[in-house]
C-alpha positions as CSV (number, residue, x, y, z in Angstrom):
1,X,55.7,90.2,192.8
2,X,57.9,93.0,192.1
3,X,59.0,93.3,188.5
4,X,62.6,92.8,187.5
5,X,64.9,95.9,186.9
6,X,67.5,95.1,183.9
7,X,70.7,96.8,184.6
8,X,72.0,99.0,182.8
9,X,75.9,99.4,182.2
10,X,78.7,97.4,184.3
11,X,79.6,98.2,187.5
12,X,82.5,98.8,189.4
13,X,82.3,95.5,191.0
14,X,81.4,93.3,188.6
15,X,84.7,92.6,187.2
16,X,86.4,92.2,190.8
17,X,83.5,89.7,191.9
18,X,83.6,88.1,188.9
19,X,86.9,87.9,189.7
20,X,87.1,86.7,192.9
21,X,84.1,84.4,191.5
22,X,86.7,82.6,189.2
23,X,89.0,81.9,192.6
24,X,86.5,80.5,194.2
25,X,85.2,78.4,191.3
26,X,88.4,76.8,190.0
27,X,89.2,75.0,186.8
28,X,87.8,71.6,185.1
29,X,86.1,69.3,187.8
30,X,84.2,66.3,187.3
31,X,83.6,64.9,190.8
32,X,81.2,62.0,190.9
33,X,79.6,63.1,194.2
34,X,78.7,66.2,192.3
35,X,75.5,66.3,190.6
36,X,76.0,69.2,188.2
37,X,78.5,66.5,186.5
38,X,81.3,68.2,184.4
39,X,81.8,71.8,185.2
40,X,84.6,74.2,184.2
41,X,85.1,77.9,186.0
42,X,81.9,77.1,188.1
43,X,79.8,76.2,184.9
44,X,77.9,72.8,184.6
45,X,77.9,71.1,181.4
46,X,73.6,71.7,181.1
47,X,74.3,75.2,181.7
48,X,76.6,75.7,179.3
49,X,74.9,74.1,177.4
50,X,71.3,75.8,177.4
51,X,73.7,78.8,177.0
52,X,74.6,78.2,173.6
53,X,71.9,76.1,172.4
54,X,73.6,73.0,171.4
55,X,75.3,69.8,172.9
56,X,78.5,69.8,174.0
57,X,81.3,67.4,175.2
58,X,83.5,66.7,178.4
59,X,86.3,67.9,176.0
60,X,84.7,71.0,175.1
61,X,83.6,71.8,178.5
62,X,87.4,71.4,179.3
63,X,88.3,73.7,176.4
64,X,86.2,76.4,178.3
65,X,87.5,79.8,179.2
66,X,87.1,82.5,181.4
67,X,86.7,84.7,178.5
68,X,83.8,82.0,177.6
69,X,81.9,82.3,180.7
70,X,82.4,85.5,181.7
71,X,79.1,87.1,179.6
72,X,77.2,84.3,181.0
73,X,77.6,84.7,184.4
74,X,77.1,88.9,183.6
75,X,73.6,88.0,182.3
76,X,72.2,84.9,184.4
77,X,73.4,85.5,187.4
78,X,74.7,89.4,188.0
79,X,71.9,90.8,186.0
80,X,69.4,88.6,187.6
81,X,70.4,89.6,190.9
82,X,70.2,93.6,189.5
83,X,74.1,93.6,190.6
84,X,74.4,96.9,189.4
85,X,71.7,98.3,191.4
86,X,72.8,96.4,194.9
87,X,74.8,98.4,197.1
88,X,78.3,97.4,197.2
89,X,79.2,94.6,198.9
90,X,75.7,93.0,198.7
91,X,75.9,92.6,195.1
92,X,79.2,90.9,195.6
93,X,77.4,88.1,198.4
94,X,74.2,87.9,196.5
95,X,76.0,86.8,193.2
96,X,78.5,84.6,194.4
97,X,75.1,83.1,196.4
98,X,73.1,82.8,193.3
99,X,75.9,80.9,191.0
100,X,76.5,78.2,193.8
101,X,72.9,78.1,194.7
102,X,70.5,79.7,192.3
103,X,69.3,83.1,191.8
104,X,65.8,82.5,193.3
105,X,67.5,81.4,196.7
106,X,69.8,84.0,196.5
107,X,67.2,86.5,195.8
108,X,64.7,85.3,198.2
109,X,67.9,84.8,201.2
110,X,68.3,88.8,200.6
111,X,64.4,89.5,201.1
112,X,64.1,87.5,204.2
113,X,67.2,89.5,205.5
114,X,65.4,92.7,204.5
115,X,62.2,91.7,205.8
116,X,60.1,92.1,202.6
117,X,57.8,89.8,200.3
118,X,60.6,87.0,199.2
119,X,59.2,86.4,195.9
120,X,62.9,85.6,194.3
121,X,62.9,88.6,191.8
122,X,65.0,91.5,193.1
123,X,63.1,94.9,192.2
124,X,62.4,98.4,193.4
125,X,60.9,97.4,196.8
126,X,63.9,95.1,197.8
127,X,66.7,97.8,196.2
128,X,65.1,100.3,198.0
129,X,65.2,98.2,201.2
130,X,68.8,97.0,200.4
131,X,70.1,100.8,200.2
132,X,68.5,101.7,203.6
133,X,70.6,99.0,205.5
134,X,74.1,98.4,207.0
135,X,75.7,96.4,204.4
136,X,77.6,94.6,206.7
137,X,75.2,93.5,208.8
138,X,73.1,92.3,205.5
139,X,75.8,90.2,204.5
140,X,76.6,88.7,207.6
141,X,73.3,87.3,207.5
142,X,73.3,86.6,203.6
143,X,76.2,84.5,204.5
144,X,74.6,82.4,207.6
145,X,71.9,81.9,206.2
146,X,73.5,80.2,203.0
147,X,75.4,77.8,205.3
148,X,72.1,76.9,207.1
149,X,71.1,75.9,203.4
150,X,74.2,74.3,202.7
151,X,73.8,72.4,205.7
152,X,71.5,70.3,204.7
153,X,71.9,69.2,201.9
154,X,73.3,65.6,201.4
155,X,76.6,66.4,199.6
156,X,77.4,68.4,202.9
157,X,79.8,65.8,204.1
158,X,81.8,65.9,200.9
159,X,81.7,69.5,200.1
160,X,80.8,71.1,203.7
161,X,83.8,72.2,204.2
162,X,85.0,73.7,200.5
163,X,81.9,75.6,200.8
164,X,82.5,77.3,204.3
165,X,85.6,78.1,203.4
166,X,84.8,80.1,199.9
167,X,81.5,81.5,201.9
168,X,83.9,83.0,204.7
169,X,86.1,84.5,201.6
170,X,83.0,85.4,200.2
171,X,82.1,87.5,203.1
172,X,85.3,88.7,204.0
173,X,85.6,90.8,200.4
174,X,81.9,91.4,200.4
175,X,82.7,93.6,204.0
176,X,85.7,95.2,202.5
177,X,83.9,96.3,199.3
178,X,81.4,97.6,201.4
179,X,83.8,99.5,203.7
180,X,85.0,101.3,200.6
């Protein structure tokens, strides 16, 4: 298993896929066909929740910011996913891939399209790997191989087509960060 790099300072791209994160995540939703239940700029109420260490209500969750979230999503999901260490573009599809699916999938969907162990923990072996590729061609398969997940799942039919639309988006910037 290789051992989990913490990065160092921010990036370039964090703030712009953060960003483009917060389009893609919207405001206050509380959809009934969605299991994560109240959520506000892409954060579920048990997130937020285990975040800060205490209860919290619809109300509050609704009172959320982006200045709230944004240093949670920096630590759980960028950091996990050694954003600053990805090549750019990559970092960009494997975050947005890790906050709408987890950052084990995320980081196990970018070892199977590098062709090394997929033990979910992004480290030297898969950086290494990651550097040596054509970005683009990396997240084009990132990105088809999140749909295949998102396929089937059983909230497909009511979210199916939300989520190929933000993964096209996704993938779109992803290439033109990766172009620059």
């Amino acid at each position: 298993m290789e051992a989990i790099l913490r990065s160092g300072p921010l990036n370039k791209n964090f703030t712009d896929s953060f960003n483009a994160l917060m389009v893609s995540e919207g405001g206050f939703v509380n959809d009934p066909r969605d299991p994560g239940g109240a959520t506000n700029h892409g954060v579920t109420k048990a997130v937020w929740e285990e975040w800060i260490g205490e209860s919290v209500t619809v109300d509050d969750m609704k009172a959320l910011t982006v200045d709230d979230v944004k240093p949670l999503y920096k630590k759980k999901y960028w950091d996990a996913v050694c954003g600053d260490e990805l090549p750019s573009g990559i970092d960009y599809c494997v975050f947005d891939y890790a906050v709408n699916s987890g950052v084990v999938r995320s980081a196990r969907a970018l070892q199977t399209v590098l062709h090394v162990d997929a033990d979910g923990q992004i480290g030297p072996i898969t950086l290494a790997k990651a550097s040596q590729q054509n970005p683009v061609h990396v997240i084009e398969d990132i990105s088809n191989a999140r749909i295949k997940f998102l396929q089937g799942l059983s909230t497909w039919d009511a979210f199916g087509k939300g989520w190929t639309k933000r993964i096209e988006q996704v993938e779109d910037m992803a290439k033109n960060m990766a172009s620059v």
